[in-house]
C-alpha positions as CSV (number, residue, x, y, z in Angstrom):
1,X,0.0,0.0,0.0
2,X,2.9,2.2,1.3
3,X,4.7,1.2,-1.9
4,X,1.8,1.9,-4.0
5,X,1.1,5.3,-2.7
6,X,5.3,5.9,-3.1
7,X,5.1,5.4,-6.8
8,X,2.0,7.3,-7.3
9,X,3.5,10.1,-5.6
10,X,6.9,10.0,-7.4
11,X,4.7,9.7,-10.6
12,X,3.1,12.7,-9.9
13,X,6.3,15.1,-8.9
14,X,7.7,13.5,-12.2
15,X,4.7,14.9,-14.1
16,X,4.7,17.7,-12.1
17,X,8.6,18.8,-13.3
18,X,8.0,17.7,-16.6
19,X,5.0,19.8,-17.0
20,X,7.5,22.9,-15.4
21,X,10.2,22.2,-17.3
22,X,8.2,21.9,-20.6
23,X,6.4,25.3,-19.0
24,X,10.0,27.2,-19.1
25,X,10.6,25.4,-22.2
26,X,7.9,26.8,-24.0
27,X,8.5,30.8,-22.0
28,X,12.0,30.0,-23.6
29,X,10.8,30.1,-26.8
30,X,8.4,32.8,-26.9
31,X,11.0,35.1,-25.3
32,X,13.3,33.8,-28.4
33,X,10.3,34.0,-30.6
34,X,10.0,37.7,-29.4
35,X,13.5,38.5,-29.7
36,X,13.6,37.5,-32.5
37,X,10.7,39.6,-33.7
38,X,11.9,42.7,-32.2
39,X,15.3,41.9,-33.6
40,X,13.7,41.4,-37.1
41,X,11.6,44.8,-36.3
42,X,15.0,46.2,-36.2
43,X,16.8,45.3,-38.4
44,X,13.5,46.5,-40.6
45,X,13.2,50.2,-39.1
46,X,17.5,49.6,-39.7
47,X,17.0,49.1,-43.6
48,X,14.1,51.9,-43.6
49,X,16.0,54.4,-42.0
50,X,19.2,53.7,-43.9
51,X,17.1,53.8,-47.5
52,X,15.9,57.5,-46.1
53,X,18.7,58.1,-45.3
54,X,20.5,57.8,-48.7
55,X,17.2,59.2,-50.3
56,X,17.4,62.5,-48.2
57,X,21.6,62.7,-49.2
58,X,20.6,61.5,-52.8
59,X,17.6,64.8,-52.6
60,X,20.1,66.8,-51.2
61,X,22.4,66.2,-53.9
62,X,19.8,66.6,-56.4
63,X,18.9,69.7,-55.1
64,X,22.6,71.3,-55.0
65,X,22.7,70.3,-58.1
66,X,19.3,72.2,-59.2
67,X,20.6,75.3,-57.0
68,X,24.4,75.3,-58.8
69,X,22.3,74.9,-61.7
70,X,20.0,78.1,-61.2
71,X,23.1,80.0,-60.5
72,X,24.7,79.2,-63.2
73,X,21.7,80.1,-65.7
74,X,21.7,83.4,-63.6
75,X,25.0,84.2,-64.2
76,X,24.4,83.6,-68.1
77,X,21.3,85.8,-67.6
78,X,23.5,88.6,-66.4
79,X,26.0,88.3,-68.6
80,X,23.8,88.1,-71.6
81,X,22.3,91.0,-70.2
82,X,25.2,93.1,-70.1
83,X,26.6,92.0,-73.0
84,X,23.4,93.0,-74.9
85,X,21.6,95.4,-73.1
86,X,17.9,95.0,-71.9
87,X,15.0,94.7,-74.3
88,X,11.5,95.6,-71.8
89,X,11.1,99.0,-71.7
90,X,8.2,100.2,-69.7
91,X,6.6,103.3,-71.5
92,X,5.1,106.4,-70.1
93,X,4.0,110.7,-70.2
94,X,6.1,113.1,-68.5
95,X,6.4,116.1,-70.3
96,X,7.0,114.2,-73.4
97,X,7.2,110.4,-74.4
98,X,9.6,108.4,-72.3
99,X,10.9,105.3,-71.9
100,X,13.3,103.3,-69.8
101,X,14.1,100.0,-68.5
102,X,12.8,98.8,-65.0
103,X,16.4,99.4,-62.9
104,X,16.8,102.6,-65.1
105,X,20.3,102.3,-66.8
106,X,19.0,103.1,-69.8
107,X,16.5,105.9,-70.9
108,X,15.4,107.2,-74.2
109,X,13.2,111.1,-74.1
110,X,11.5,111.6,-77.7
111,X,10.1,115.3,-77.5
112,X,10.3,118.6,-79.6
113,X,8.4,122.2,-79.5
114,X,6.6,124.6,-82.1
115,X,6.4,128.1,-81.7
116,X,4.3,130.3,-84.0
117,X,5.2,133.9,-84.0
118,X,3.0,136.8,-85.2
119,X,4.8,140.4,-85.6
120,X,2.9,143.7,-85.8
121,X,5.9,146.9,-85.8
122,X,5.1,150.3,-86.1
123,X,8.2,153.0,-86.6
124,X,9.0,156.8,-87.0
125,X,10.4,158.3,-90.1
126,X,13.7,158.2,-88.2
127,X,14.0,154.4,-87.9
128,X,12.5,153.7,-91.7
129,X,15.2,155.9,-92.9
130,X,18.1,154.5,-91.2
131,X,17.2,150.6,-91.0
132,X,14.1,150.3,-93.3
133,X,10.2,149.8,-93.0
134,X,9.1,146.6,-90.3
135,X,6.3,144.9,-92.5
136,X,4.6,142.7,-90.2
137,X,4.6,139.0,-90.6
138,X,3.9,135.3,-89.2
139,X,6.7,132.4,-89.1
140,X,7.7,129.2,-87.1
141,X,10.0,130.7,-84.9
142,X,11.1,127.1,-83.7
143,X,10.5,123.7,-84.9
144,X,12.4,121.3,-83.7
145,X,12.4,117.4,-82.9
146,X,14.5,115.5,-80.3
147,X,16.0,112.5,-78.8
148,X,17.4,111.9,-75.0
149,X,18.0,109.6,-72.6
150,X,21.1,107.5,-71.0
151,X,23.0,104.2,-72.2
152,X,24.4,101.5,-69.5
153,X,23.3,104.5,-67.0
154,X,26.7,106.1,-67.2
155,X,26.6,108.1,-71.0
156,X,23.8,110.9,-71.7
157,X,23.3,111.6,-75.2
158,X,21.0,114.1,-76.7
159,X,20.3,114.7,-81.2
160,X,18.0,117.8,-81.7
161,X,17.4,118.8,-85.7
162,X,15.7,122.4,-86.0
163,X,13.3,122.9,-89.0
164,X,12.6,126.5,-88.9
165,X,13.4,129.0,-91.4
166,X,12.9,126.1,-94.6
167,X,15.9,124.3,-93.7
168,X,17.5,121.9,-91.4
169,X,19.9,122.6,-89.0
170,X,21.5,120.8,-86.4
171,X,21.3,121.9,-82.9
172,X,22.2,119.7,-80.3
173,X,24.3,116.5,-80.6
174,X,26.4,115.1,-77.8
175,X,27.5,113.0,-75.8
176,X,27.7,112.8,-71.7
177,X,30.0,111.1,-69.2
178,X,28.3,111.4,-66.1
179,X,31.0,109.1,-64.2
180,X,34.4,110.7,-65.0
181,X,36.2,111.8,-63.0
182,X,35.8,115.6,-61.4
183,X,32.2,115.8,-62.6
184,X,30.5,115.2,-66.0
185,X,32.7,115.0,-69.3
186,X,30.3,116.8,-72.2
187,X,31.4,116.4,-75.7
188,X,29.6,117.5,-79.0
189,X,28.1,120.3,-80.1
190,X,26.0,122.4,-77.1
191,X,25.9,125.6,-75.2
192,X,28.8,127.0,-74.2
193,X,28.1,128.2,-70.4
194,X,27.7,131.4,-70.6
195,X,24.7,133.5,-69.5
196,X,21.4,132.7,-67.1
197,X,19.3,133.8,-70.5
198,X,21.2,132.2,-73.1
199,X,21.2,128.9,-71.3
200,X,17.8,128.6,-70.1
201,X,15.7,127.3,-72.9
202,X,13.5,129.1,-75.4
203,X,10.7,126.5,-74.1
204,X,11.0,128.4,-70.8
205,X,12.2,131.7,-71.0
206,X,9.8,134.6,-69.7
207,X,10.0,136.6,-73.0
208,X,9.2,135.8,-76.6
209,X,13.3,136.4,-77.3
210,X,16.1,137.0,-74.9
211,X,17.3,139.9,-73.7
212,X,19.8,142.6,-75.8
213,X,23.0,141.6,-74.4
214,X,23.0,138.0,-75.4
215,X,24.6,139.5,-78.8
216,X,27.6,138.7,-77.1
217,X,26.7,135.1,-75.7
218,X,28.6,132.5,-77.7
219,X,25.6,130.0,-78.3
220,X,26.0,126.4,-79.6
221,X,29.6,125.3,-80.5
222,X,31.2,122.1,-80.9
223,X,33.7,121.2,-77.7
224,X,34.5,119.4,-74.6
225,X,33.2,120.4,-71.1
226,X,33.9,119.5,-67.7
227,X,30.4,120.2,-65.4
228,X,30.1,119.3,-61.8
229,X,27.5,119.8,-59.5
230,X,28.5,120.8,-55.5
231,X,27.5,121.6,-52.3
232,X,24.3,119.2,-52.3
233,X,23.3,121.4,-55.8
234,X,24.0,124.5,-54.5
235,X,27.0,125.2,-57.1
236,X,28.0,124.2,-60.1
237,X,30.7,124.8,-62.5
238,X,31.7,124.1,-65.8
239,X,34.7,125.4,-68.1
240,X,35.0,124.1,-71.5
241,X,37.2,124.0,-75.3
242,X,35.2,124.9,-78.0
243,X,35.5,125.5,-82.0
244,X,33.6,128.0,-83.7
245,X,31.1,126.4,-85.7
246,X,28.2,126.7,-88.1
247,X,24.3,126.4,-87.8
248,X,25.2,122.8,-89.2
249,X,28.1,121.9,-86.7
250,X,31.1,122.8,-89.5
251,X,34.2,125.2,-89.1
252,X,37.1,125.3,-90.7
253,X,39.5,128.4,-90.4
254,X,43.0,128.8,-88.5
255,X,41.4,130.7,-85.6
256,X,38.1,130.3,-83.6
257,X,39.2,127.8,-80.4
258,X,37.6,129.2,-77.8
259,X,37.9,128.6,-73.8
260,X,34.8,129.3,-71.5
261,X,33.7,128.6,-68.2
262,X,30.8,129.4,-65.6
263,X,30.3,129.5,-61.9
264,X,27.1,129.6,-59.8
265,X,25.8,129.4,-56.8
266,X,22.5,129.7,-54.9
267,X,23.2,131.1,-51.4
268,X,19.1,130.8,-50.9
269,X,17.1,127.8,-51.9
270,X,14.0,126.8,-50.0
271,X,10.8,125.4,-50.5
272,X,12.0,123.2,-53.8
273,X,13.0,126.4,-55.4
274,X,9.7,128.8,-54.3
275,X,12.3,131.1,-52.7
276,X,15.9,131.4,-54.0
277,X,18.6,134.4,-55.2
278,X,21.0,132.9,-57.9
279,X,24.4,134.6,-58.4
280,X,26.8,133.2,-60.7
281,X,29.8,134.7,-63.0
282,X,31.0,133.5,-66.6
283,X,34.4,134.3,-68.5
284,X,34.8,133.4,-72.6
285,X,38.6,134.0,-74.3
286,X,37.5,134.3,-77.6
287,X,40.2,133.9,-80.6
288,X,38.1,134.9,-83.7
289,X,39.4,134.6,-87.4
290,X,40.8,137.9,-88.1
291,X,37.3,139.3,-87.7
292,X,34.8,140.0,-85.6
293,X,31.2,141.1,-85.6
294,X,28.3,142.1,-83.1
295,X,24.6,142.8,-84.2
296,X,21.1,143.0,-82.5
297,X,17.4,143.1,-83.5
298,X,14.5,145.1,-80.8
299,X,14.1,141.3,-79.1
300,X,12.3,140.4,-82.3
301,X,13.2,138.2,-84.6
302,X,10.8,138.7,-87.7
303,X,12.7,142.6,-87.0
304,X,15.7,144.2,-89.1
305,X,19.1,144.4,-86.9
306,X,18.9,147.7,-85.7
307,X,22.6,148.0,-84.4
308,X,25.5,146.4,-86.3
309,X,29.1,147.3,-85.7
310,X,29.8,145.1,-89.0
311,X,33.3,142.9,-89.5
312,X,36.3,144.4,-88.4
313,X,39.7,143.3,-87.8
314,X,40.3,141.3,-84.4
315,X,42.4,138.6,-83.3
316,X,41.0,138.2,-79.5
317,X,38.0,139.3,-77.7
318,X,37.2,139.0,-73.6
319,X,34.0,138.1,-72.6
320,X,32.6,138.8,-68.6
321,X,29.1,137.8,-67.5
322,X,28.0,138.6,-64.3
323,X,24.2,137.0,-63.8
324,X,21.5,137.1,-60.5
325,X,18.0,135.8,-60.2
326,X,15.5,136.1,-57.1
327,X,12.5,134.0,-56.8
328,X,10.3,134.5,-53.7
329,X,7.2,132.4,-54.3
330,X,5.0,133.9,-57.3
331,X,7.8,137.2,-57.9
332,X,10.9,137.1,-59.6
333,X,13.7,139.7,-60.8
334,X,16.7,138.6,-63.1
335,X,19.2,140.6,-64.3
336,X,22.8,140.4,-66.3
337,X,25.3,142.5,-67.6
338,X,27.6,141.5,-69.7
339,X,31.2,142.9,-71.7
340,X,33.4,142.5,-74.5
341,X,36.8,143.6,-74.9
342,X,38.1,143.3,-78.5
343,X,41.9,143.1,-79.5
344,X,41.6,144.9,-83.1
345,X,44.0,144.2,-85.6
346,X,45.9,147.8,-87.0
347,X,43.5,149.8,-84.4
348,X,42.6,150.7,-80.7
349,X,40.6,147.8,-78.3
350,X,37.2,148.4,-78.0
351,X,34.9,147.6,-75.3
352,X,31.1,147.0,-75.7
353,X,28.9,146.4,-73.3
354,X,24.8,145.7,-72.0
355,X,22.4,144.9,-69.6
356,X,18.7,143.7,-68.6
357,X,16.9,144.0,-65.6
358,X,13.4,141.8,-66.0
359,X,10.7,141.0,-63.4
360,X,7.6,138.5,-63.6
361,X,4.9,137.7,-61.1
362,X,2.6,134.8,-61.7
363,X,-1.4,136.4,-60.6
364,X,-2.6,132.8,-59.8
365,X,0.7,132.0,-57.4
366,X,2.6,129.8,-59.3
367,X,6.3,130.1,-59.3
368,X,9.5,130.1,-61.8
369,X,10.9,126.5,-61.7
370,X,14.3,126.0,-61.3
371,X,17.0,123.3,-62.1
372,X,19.6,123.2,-59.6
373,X,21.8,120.4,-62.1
374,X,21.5,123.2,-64.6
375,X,21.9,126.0,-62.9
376,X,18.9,127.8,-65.1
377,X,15.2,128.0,-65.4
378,X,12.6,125.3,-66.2
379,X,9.6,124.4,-66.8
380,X,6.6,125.8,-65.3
381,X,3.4,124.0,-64.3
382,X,0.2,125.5,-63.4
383,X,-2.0,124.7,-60.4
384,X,-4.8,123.9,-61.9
385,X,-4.6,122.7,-65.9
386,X,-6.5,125.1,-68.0
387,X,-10.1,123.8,-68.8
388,X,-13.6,124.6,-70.0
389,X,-15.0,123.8,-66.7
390,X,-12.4,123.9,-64.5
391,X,-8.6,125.5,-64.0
392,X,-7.6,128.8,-65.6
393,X,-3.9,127.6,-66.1
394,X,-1.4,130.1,-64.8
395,X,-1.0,134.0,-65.8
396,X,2.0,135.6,-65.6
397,X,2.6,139.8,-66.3
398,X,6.3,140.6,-67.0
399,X,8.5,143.6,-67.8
400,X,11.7,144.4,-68.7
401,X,14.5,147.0,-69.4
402,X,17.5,146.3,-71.7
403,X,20.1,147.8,-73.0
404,X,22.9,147.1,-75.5
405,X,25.9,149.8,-76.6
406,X,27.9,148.6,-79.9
407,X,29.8,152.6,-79.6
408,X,33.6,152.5,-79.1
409,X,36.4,154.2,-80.8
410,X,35.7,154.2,-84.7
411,X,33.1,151.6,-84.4
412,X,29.6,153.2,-84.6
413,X,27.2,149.8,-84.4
414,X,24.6,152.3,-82.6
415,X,23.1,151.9,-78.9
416,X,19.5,150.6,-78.5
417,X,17.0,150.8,-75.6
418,X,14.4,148.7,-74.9
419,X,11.3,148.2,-72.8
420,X,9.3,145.4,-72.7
421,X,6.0,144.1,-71.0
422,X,3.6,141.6,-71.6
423,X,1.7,138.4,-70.4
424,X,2.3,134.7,-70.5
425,X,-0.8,132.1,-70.2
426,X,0.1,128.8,-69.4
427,X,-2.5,126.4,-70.3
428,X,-0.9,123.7,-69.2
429,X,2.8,122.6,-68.6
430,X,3.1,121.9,-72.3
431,X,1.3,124.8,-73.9
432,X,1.8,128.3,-73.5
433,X,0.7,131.4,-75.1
434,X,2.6,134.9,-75.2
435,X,2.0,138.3,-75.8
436,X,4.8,141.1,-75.8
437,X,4.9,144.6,-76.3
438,X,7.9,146.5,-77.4
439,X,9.0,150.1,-77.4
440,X,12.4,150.1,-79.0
441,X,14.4,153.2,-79.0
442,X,17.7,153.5,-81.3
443,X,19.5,156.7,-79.4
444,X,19.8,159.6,-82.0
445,X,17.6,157.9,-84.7
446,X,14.4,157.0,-84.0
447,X,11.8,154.9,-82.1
448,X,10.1,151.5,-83.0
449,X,6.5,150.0,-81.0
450,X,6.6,146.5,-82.0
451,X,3.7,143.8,-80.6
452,X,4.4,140.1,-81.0
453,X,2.2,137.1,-80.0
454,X,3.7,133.4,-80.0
455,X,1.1,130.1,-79.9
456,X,3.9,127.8,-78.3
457,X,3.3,124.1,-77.1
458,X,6.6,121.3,-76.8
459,X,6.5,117.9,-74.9
């Protein structure tokens, strides 16, 4: 029995160990089964991340690649662009057709004006006998056509033909460096710089024609000039070489090189030029062909010259200019005086000389523009745009006193007198009519009344 129950029991312990050791058997192999899963997991996540990885460096290459690749095509883009120029010009209105690239390095200005002059003179016996009847008359006093602008933003250029008078003549053509060195290198054919009047434009100029005295300014002429702008536009100078030349740009003769410069400087300028005083001071050395000459017409041009010294020997002559403006807001005055000294050939020096004094004031209280880069007047732009049922434009009343003296030595070329007034209407800033009246007095001869109305528009 004892027996019995002994086997039974070590039976049952047998079974009992088997069934543990075939328990940890089998947690044996699920812990293996589940290391080996998470080892398989991984080595999975392993192969994933590594294939991502070399995507992302093979994307990252690719993209270099793309970015070098971009450069590069900019770089062509540039060049080809400087080689060539740009091509997109955006177009637009101010004050005549312009156009110009979008960074502005180059710039073309197509523009011109047209003035229509009418003349009505009477004179005394005095003047008909000496110079000759004024019959009265109409003309184009200016025609003219231009083109402007700037190339690779560092050269101005500027081609103006004139058409007045039945033929074509050639009035400005140059070209501008504005980066050389001590300012801006002009060379062509221009204005030398000498005299406020002479230099500010016919577009702009507060009388029908300038002023007596600029008999002696030299005008256009072929040369080179250095200009610089100073003291934040508050100075400028500019001194120049130039040939004496024809209304086509020609001369040929052993003499005529000429040397002539111009200071300025605006000790007052406020309010963008609604209050300023302008002084400024210009010197010409002159060496004429064996022969000079100095003439004036009443500041008229349909008019005969009514003092002429006529040629006469000279091998030099000495020109001084001595300008001044005031603006204070819709009142100016402007005034010059100006002198010649001429080295005769077989005979004394003789000196000529003139001045103007002229005053404007604008009734509906605009103000004379002014370009500081210039040193000169502008353009002027009314308040209000004349219109049927709107603006008036802009009214200006003017006067002026001049007076030129062509008497020295043996030369008798006659001293004249004059007094003008009159009134500008500015429609708008591109249109503009005048009306002056004249009284011209030639000293010892006789007196002139001359009236004069111009129909003048330019863009």
């Amino acid at each position: 029995m004892f027996i019995k129950n002994d086997v039974l029991v070590k039976i049952g312990f047998r079974r009992k160990r088997i069934r543990v050791i075939v328990g940890d058997v089998q947690m044996r192999k699920q812990k293996m089964r589940k290391g080996i899963l998470l080892m398989a997991g991984i080595a999975v996540l392993f192969c994933r991340w590594s294939a991502a990885q070399a995507a992302s460096n093979e994307l990252g290459e690719i993209r270099q690649k793309l970015t070098d690749l971009e450069d590069r095509t900019a770089q062509l883009e540039e060049k080809q662009k400087a080689e060539s120029g740009p091509t997109d010009f955006r177009v637009f209105w101010k004050e005549g057709l312009n156009l110009t690239t979008e960074d502005g390095t180059f710039k073309l200005k197509i523009g011109g004006r047209l003035q229509n002059d009418w003349f009505w003179s009477s004179e005394d016996s005095g003047i008909k006998a000496n110079i000759g009847e004024q019959e009265d008359g109409v003309e184009f006093r200016r025609a003219r056509v231009y083109f402007s602008g700037l190339i690779y933003d560092n050269v101005e250029y500027k081609l103006q033909f004139g058409f007045e008078g039945g033929d074509v003549d050639l009035q400005d053509a140059y070209l501008a460096l504005t980066d050389f060195p001590f300012g801006t290198l002009k060379m062509g054919r221009f204005n030398e710089p000498f005299s406020l009047d002479e230099l500010t434009s016919s577009k702009y100029i507060t009388f029908m024609e300038r002023a007596l005295p600029t008999a002696f300014a030299p005008g256009r002429n072929d040369g080179f000039m250095l200009h610089n702008v100073a003291s934040n536009e508050r100075m400028t100078t500019a001194v120049g070489v130039f040939r004496d030349t024809d209304d086509y740009g020609e001369g040929v003769d052993d003499g005529g090189y000429n040397v002539t410069g111009r200071i300025t400087a605006l000790p007052i300028y406020r309010d963008k030029g609604a209050s300023l005083l302008h002084v400024g001071a210009a010197y010409s050395y002159r060496n004429p062909d064996d022969s000079v000459r100095y003439r004036q017409r009443p500041e008229a041009h349909l008019a005969e010259y009514f003092i002429d010294t006529g040629s006469f020997a000279g091998d030099q002559a000495d020109l001084l200019g001595l300008e001044a403006a005031w603006v204070n807001g819709p009142f100016s005055l402007q005034g010059e005086y100006i002198k010649t000294d001429v080295s005769r050939i077989g005979g004394s020096d003789v000196t000529f000389d003139g001045y103007y004094v002229q005053a404007s004031y604008f009734l509906t209280g605009e103000h004379r523009s002014y370009k500081t880069s210039e040193a000169a007047f502008s353009r002027t732009k009314p308040k209000k745009n004349y219109s049927s049922g709107g603006g008036c434009g802009a009214w200006e009343v003017k006067a002026r006193y001049s007076e030129l003296d062509l008497n020295d030595g043996s030369i008798n070329g006659g001293e004249l007198d004059n007094i003008t007034a009159g009134l500008n209407w500015y429609l708008n800033p591109n249109t503009k009519i005048m009306w002056d009246y004249i009284h011209a007095d030639k000293d010892r001869i006789g007196q002139a009344d001359i009236f004069m109305m111009r129909l003048q528009f330019d863009f």
